[in-house]
C-alpha positions in Angstrom: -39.7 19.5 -44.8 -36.8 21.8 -44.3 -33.6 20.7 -45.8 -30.1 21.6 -44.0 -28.7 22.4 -40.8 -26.5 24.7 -38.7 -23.1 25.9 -40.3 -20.3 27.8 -39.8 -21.3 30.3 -42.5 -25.0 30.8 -41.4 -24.7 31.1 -37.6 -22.0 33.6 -37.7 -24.2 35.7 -40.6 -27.1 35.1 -37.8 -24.9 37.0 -35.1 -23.1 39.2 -37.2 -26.3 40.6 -38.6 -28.4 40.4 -35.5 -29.1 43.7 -33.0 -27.6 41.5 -29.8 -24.2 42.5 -28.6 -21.9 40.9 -30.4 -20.4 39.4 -27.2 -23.3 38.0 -26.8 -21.9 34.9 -29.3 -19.7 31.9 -28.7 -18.1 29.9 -31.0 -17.9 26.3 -30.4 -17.7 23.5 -33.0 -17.1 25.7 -35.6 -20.4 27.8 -35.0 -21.5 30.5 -33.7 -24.2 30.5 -30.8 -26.1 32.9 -28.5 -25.2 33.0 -25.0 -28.8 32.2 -24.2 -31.3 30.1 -25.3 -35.2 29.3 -25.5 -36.5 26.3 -23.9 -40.3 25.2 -24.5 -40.3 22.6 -21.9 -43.7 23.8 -19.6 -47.5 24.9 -20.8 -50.6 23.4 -21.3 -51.5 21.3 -24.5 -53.9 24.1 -26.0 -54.1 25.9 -29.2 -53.5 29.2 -27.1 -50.2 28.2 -25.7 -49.1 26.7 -29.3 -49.5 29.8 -30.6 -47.9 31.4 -27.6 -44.5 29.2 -28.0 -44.2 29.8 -31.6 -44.5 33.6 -31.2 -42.0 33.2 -28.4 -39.2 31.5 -30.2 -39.8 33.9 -33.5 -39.7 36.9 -31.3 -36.5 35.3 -29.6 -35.0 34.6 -32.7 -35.7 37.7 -34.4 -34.0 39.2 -30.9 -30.9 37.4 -31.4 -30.8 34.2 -29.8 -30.1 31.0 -32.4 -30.3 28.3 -29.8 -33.8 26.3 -29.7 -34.1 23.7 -27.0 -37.1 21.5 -27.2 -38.2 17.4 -26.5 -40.3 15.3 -28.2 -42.3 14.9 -24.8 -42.9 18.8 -23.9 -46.3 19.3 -24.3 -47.0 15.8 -25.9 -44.9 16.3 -28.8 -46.5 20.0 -29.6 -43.9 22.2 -28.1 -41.9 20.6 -31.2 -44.7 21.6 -33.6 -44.6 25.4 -32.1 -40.6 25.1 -33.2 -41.4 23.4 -36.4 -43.9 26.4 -37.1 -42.1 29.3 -36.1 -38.9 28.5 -37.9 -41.1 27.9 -40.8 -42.7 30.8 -40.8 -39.5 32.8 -40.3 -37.8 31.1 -43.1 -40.9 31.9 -45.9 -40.9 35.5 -44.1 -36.8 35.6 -45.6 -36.0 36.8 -42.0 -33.7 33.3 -41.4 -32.4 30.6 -43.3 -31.8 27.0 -41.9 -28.2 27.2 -41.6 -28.6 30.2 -38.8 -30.4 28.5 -36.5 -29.3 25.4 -34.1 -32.0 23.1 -33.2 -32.0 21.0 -30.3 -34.4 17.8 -29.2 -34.3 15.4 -26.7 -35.6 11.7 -27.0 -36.4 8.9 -24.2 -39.2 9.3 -22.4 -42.3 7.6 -23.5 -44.8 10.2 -24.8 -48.4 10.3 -26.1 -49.4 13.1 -28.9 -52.0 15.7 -27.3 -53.1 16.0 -30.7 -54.7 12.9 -31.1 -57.8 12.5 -28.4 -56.4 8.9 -26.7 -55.9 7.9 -23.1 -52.1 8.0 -22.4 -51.5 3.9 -22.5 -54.3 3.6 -25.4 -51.6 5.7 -27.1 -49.0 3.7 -26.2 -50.5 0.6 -26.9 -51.6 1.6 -30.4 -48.8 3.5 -31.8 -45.7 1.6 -30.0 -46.9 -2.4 -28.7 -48.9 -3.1 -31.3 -46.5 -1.9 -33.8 -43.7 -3.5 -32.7 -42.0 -0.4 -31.7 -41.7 -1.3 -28.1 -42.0 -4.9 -26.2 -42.7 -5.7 -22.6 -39.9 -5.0 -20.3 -38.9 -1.9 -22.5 -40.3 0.9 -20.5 -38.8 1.8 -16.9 -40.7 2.5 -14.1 -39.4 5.8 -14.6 -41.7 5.9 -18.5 -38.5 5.7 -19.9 -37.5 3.4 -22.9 -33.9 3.4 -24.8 -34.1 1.1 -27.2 -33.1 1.2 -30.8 -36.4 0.6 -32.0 -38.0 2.9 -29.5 -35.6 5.9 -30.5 -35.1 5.5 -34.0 -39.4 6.0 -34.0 -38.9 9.0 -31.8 -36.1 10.5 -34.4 -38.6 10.1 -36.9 -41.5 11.7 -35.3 -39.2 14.4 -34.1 -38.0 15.4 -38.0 -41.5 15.4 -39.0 -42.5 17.3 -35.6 -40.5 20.4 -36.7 -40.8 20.3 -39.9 -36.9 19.7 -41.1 -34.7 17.0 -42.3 -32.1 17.5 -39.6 -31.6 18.3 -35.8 -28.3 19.8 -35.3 -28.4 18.1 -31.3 -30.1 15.1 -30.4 -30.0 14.2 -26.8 -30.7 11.3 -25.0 -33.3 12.4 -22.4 -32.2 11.7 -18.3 -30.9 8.8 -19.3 -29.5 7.7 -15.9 -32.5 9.2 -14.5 -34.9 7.2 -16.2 -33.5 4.4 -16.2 -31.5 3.2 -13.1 -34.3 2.0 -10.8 -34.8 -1.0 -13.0 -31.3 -1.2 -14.7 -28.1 -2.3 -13.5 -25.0 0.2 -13.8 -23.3 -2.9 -15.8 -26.2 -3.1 -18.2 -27.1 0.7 -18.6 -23.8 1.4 -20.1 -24.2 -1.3 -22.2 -27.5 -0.1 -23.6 -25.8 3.5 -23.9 -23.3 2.1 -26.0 -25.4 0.5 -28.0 -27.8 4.1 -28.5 -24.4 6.0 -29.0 -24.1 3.9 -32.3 -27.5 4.2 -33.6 -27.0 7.9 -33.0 -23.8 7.8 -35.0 -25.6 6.0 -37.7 -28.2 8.5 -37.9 -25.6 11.1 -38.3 -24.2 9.4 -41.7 -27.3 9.5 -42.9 -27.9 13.4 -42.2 -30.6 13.1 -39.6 -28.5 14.6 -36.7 -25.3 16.4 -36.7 -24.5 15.7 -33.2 -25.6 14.2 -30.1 -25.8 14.8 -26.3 -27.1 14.0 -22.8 -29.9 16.2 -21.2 -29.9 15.3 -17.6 -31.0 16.1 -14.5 -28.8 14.4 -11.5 -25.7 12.3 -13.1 -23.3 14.6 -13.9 -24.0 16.4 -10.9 -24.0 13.5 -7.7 -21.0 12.1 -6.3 -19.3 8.9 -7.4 -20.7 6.7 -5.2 -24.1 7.2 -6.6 -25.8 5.1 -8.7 -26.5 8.2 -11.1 -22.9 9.4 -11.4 -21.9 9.3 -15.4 -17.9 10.2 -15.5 -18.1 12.5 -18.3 -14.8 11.6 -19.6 -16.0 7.9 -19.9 -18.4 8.8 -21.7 -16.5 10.3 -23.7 -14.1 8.2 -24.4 -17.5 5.9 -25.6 -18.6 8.4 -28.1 -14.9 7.8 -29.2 -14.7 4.3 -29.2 -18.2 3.9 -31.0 -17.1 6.9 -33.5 -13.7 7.8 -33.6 -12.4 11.0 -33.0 -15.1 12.4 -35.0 -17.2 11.3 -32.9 -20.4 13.4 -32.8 -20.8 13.4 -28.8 -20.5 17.3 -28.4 -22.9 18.3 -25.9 -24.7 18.1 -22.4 -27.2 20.1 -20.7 -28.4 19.8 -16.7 -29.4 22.3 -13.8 -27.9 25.2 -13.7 -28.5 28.5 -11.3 -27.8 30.4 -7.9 -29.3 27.7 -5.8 -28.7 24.4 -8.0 -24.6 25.2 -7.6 -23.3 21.6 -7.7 -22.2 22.1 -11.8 -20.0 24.9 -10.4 -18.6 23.9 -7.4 -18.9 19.9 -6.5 -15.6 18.4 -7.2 -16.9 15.0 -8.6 -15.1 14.2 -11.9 -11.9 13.1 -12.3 -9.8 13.9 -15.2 -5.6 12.1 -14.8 -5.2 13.1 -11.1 -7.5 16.1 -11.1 -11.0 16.1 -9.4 -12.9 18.9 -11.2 -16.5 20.2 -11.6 -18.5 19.1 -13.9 -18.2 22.6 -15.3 -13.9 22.1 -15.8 -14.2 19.1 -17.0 -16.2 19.6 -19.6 -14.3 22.5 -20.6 -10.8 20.3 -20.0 -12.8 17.9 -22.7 -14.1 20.2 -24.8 -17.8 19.1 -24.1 -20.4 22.1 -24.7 -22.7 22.6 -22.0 -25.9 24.0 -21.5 -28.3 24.4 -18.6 -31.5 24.5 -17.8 -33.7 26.0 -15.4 -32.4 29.4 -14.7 -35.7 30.8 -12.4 -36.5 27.3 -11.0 -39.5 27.5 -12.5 -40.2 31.2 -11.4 -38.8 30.6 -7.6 -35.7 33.0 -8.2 -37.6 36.0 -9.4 -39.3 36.5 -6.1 -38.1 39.0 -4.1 -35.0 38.3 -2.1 -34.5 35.2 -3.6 -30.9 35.9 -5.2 -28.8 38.5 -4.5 -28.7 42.2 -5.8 -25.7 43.1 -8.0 -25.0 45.3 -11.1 -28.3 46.7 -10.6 -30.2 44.2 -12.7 -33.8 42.5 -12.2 -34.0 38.8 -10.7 -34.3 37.6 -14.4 -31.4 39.4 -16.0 -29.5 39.0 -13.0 -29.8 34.8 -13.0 -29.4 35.1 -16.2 -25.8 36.9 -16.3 -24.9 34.5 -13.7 -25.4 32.2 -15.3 -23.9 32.6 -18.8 -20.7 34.2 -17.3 -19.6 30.8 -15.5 -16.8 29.3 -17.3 -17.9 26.1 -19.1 -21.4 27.4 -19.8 -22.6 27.8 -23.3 -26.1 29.5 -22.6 -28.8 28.9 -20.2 -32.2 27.9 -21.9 -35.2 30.5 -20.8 -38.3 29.0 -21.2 -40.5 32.4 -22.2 -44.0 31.9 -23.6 -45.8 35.4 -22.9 -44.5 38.8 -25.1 -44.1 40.5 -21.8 -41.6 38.1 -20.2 -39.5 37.6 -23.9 -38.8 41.2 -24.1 -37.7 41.2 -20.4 -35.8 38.4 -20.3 -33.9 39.6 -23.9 -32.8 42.7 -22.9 -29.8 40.6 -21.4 -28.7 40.4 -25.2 -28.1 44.0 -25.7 -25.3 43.8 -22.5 -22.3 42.0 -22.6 -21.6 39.3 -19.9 -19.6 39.6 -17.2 -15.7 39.8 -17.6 -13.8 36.9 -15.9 -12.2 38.9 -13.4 -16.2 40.2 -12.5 -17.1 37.2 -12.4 -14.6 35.9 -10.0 -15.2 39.0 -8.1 -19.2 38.5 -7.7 -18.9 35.1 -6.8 -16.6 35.4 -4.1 -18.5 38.2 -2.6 -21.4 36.0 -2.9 -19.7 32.7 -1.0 -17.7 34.7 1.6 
């Protein structure tokens, strides 16, 4: 296991030392993090694409990006082992130490392990019911499950997974998502309460440094749907659970050209101010950052978003994206050598000024 975690010290060594622009790097809870990301959310559960995913995030690393997004459910628990691997490898190579690198998971969804040859509920029923891990009526509709016992297992298997002592951000996975169909509003937050204190207790005892929500829809809808999470009430849980140490830091959701409802939907208020989701979390100090940047490939076609500063589609959604105020880094999932290397070379420019980036999106919504 690999002992330690992010810091102050190592993550601005990582930047300072890497070939990326150094523009390229934001500091935010006393860190210091790349603009952009690797996700490992999507490929098949084969040896080729394990190998695939750890070359990616070495080669992404190695390029200058120090953010690592990856669940416990991608790829049946083995996009975590391609992590696990290629920080390991990196660290006995002496090319990184822990303390450069931030490290992201996500737990929630009920997952089986494509590493051991069982039917998906035979999994379940082994590993989780008849160990007590989960009960009947814990598991959603939506193969969700937020209990204690459920999550503290998941931790576990997460830790052991990647190979390290420590996740520096532990999200709780579409929360909302998952779980609304079967849950009342009343009852949810109750339930989040109670995972915001297991999560703080995990963090006393070194397993996380901070914790988040990955989501799809509930920071994004408005308030009269049963999704809608008010970012600052939540908040204001993470405080009431942990003080104002709290270690409720960070959020991630959809972010791109065509998903545009972080950017411009009005639906959180903050005193007498309705804001984005985006100005909020910057009014609250809440790091954000978002997934799919291609939809999954759909933006690189041809036409698909508009030509400006003579970029390709890639670099193009990408510098988009990490311009917006309120975004920390989108997270590129990137398995092949061919697409890392294209998708990189956003690291050697700077992102757009604020006054470009005000520019290009009013030309773009005129």
């Amino acid at each position: 296991m690999i002992s330690g975690f992010a810091t102050s010290e190592g993550t601005e060594k990582f930047a300072n030392n890497s070939n990326a622009n150094q523009m390229n790097f934001k500091k935010i809870q006393n860190l210091t993090l790349s603009n952009v990301g690797i996700g490992t959310y999507l490929g098949e559960t084969n040896e080729e694409t394990d190998l695939a995913v750890k070359n990616a995030v070495k080669q992404s690393i190695l390029s200058g990006v120090n953010v690592i997004d990856t669940a416990i459910n991608y790829r049946a628990q083995k996009a975590e082992r391609s992590v696990g691997r290629a920080i390991s490898e990196l660290i006995q190579e002496q090319k990184i130490f822990r303390g450069q690198v931030f490290l992201c998971t996500k737990n929630g969804y009920v997952t089986n392990d494509a590493d051991i040859n069982q039917d998906f509920w035979e999994y379940v029923k082994n590993e989780y019911a008849n160990k007590g891990v989960i009960k009947e009526g814990d598991v959603t509709s939506g193969y969700h499950c937020m209990t204690i016992p459920y999550l503290n297992d998941q931790l576990d298997r997460s830790l052991k997974n990647l190979g390290v002592d420590c996740v520096d951000l532990l999200y709780l996975h579409n929360a909302v998502e998952g779980q609304i169909r079967d849950v009342s509003k009343d009852q949810f937050l109750k339930n989040l309460k109670l995972v915001f204190e297991f999560y703080e207790k995990k963090r006393k005892e070194g397993k996380i440094k901070f914790y988040g929500m990955a989501t799809w829809e509930c920071f994004r809808v408005t308030n009269d749907n049963p999704q809608y999470l008010s970012l600052e009430e939540t908040l204001d849980m993470a405080k009431e659970v942990g003080g104002e140490n709290h270690g409720f830091r960070f959020i991630q959701l959809p972010f791109n050209m065509h998903f545009d409802q972080a950017l411009l939907k009005k639906n959180q208020q903050i005193e007498k101010s309705k804001l984005s989701i985006l100005e909020a979390a910057l009014k609250l100090g809440i790091g954000v950052f978002t997934s799919v940047p291609f939809m999954q490939g759909r933006l690189l076609a041809p036409g698909a978003i508009p030509e400006f500063l003579n970029l390709k589609a890639s670099l193009r959604s990408l510098q988009f994206i990490r311009s917006t105020p309120g975004v920390l880094a989108p997270l590129v999932g990137q398995k092949s050598n061919e697409h890392v290397l294209e998708n990189l070379e956003i690291m050697k420019i700077p992102p757009m000024t604020e006054e470009e980036y005000l520019s290009l999106v009013k030309k773009l919504t005129a």
